[in-house]
C-alpha positions, 0 to 999 in steps of 0.5 A: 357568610356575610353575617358571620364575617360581620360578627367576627369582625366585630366581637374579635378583631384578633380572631378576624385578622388571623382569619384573612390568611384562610382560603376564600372558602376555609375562611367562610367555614371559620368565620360560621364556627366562630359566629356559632361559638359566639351565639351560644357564648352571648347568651351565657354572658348576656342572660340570667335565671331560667331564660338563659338556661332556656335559650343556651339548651335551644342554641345547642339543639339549633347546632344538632340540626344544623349538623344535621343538615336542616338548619331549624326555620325561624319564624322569619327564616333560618337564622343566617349563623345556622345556614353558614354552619351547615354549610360549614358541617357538611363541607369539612368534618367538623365534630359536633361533640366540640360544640357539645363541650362548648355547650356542657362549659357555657352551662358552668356559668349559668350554674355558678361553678366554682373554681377550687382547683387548677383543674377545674379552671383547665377543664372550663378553659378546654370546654368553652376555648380548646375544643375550638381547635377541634373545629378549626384543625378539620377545615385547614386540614392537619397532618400528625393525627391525634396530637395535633389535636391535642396541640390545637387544644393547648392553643385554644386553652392558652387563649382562653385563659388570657381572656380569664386574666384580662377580664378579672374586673369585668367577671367581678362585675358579673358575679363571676371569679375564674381565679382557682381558690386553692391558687389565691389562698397560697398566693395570699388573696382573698374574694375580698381583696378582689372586690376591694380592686387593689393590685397587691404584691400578692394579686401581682404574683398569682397574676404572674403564676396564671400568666407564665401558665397561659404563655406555656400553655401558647408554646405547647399549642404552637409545636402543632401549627406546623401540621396544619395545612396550607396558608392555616399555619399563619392564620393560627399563628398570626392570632396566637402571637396576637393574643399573647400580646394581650399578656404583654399588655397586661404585665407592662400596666403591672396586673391591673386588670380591675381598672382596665382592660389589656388589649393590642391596637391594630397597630400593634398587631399589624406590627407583629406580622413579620414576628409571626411569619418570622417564627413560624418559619423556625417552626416548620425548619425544626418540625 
């Protein structure tokens, strides 16, 4: 547990912060689901080729047997990540098809996929992000069935997209473009424009579009956080209002996402507690 803290701490601070708010023992089983998602995620950004696809098929049958409850031995021991999450799977019905899903949206970056449609980008938004909602709602506990998955879907979807709009420079770098082809061609930008790295009127307004897309896609997830359970509710919303500050940071450097990367300081996020404590209670007042 201890590693899988470490490499929420590290790799997502926001996440982390919103974890505190768990019990002891719903935060250990978030932090084995986030440090599992993020094994699996390193290897689709960090490796190419044939060794990538390799590893990525071994991190998706290491979490098969984790969930089975034999976590698969290493040469120098079971990985921790692997421990923690079987842990986790045996303690709080965790479905394995959410991983599953993550594991088919991780293939669509080893294999190139392209983004022609809106629909295509939603698809990988859920697949590699929404289904982490999935994972989270069993370990708080949620009321409301069905549509309170569909809401924690929404939420990790709307996250997802904000990374996507963030890191357009940085997946430029990596050969990779989110951005939907159908969206850029009514908005008037080019996959060379792009590469050029200019902030255009029209790279601002598709900017704009897919930002007003993810900040719906937030409110939409957020009518859920009410049927989550006990001290869940400010966890989640604790790191939704932060990762929409991603946005705020975003617009206020006018969409330049090529030459920077949008972030909240700690700070900042510490400043947006009584925000997120504020309006969750008008949440729960109107569920």
């Amino acid at each position: 547990m201890a590693h899988c803290r470490d490499v929420t701490r590290l790799h997502s601070k926001t996440f982390y912060l919103g974890s505190r708010f768990f019990p002891a023992q719903e935060r250990a089983a978030v932090w084995a689901v986030y440090a599992a998602c993020r094994d699996g995620d390193d290897i689709a950004d960090e490796l190419t080729g044939h060794d990538a696809v390799t590893q990525l098929d071994g991190w998706w049958a290491r979490m098969q047997v984790a969930f089975a409850g034999l976590p698969d031995p290493q040469p120098d021991g079971t990985h921790p990540i692997d421990t923690a999450l079987s842990w986790a799977a045996q303690t709080y019905p965790i479905p394995l098809s959410a991983f599953g899903e993550l594991h088919e949206g991780l293939r669509m970056d080893l294999n190139g996929h392209s983004y022609q449609t809106m629909d295509d980008l939603t698809l990988y938004c859920r697949r590699v992000a929404g289904v982490v909602g999935f994972m989270i709602a069993p370990i708080s506990g949620y009321s409301g069935g069905e549509r309170t998955l569909q809401h924690a879907l929404m939420l990790g979807q709307a996250m997802q997209l904000t990374n996507i709009l963030r890191d357009v420079g940085e997946d430029l770098e990596r050969g990779r473009v989110y951005l939907p082809a159908d969206l850029m061609t009514e908005y008037g930008v080019s996959g060379a424009d792009l590469q050029r790295g200019i902030v255009t009127p029209e790279y601002r307004a598709l900017m704009r579009h897919l930002s007003a897309l993810a900040r719906d896609w937030y409110k939409q997830g957020r009518t859920g956080i009410p049927m989550l359970h006990g001290s869940a509710r400010l966890a989640v919303q604790t790191a939704a209002r932060a990762y929409e500050g991603i946005l705020d940071d975003l617009e206020r450097a006018d969409f330049d996402n090529f030459r920077r990367r949008a972030y909240v300081s700690g700070p900042r996020k510490l400043l947006m507690l009584p925000q997120a404590w504020w309006e969750l209670r008008g949440f729960m007042a109107r569920a």
